[in-house]
Each structure stands twice: as C-alpha cells, then as structure tokens.
C-alpha positions in Angstrom: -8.3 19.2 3.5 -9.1 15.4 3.2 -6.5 13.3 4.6 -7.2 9.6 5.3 -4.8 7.6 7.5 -4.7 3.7 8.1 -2.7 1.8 10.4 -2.4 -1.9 9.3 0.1 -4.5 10.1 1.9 -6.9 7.5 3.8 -9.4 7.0 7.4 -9.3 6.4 9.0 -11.4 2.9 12.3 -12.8 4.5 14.2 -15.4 4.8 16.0 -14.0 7.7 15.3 -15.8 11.2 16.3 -12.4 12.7 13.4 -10.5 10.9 10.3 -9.5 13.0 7.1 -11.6 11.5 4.8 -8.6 11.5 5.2 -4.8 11.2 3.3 -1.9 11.9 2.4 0.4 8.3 0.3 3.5 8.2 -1.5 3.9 4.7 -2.2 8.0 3.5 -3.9 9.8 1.3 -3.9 13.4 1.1 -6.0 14.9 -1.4 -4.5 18.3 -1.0 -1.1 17.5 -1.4 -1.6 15.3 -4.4 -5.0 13.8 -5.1 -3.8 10.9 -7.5 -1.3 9.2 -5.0 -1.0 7.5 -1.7 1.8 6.6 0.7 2.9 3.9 2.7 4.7 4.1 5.7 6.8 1.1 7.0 8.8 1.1 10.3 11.7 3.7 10.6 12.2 6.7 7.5 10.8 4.5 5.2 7.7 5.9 3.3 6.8 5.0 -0.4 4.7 7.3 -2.7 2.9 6.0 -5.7 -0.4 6.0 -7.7 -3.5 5.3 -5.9 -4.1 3.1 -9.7 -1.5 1.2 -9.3 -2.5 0.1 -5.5 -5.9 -0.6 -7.0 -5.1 -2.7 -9.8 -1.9 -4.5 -8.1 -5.0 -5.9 -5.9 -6.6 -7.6 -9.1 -3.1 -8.5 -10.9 0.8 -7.7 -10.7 1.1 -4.3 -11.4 4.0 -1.8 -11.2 5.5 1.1 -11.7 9.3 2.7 -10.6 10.9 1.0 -7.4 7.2 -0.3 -6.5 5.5 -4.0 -7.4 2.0 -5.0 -6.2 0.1 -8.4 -6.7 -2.4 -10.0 -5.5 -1.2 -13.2 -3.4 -4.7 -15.9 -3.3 -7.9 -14.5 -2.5 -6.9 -12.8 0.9 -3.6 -11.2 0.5 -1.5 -8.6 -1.2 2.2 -8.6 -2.0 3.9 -5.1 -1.9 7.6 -4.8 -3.1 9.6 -1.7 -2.7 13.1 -1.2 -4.4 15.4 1.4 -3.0 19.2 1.6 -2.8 19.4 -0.5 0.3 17.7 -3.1 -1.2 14.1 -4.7 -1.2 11.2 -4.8 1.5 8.7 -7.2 0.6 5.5 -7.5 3.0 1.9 -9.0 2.9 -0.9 -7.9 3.6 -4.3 -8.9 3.8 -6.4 -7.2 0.9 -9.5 -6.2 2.9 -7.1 -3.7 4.5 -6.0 -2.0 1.3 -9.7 -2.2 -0.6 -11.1 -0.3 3.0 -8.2 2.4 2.4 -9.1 2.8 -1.0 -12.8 2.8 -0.5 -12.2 5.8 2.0 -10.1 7.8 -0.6 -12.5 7.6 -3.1 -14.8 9.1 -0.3 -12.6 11.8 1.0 -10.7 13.2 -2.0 -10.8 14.3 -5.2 -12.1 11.0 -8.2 -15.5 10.8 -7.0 -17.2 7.2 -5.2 -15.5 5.0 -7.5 -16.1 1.3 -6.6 -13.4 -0.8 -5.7 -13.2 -4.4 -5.4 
C-alpha cells in the first residue's frame, strides 16, 4: 500500500470579515484505492476527490473538471475552487506545496517518476 499524506495550510477566498485567514488541509494519495486521483481535505467533512491530472495541469493553467477549478494564481500560488450544494470554498495555496505532493505520488504509486513542474 502507497499512501502519501500532506498537511499544508491555505488561504481562504472570502469576503467575509468573520472568515479565518488560513486553514489547515491534508493532501492524499492512495494508490491502492485509486491510483489516478487524489484528495483534499479542508476543515470539518469536507474532502474533494479528483484527478491527480487535473491538480497537475491546474498548476500550469485553469483547468477543471465537475464541482472542481484549479489555476495557477502568479508564480507562487494556486487557486482551488470547490462547488458543492452549500456553495463555494475557494482557498490559495502556494504551489511548491502541491508540486512536492505530486512529486511524492509519482514516487509512491502507480504512473512511474513522472516530472512535474
């Protein structure tokens, strides 16, 4: 079993004065369970699945797919926008975080040392 976890923090998209400025989110991969996706888990039940693709390219350009959006926000940071039925969570987060997570699921799982960027 290869399963690669990441805790990161990010930055909340509001423009609510009540809303905390950073949050705690846990990036996983488990190549057992499905060796072509990853999740992301922000504070409370909320956890988003989606292609480990789509995180790459949303890094180089806006990319989506579903209830999920990824772009690449200047040279340092990464917007990630999740649609559900209660609405939208937007956060940021730097990019250096996301390319580490991805560099370490190409390492542990099934798609080979691919090189990401």
């Amino acid at each position: 079993m290869s399963v690669v976890e990441q805790y990161a923090r990010a930055h909340v998209v509001t423009d609510s004065p009540e809303a905390p400025d950073a949050v705690p989110v846990i990036l996983r991969y488990d190549s057992d369970a499905d060796p072509r996706s990853v999740r992301v888990g922000l504070p409370g039940p909320h956890e988003w699945a989606f292609s480990r693709d789509l995180l790459e390219e949303g890094l180089h350009a806006p990319a989506g797919l579903g209830d999920v959006r990824i772009w690449p926000c200047g040279r340092v940071q990464a917007v990630m926008e999740f649609h559900s039925a209660r609405g939208v969570d937007v956060v940021q987060i730097e990019s250096k975080t996301l390319i580490r997570f991805l560099r370490r699921t190409y390492l542990a799982g099934a798609g080979g040392a691919r090189r990401v960027s």
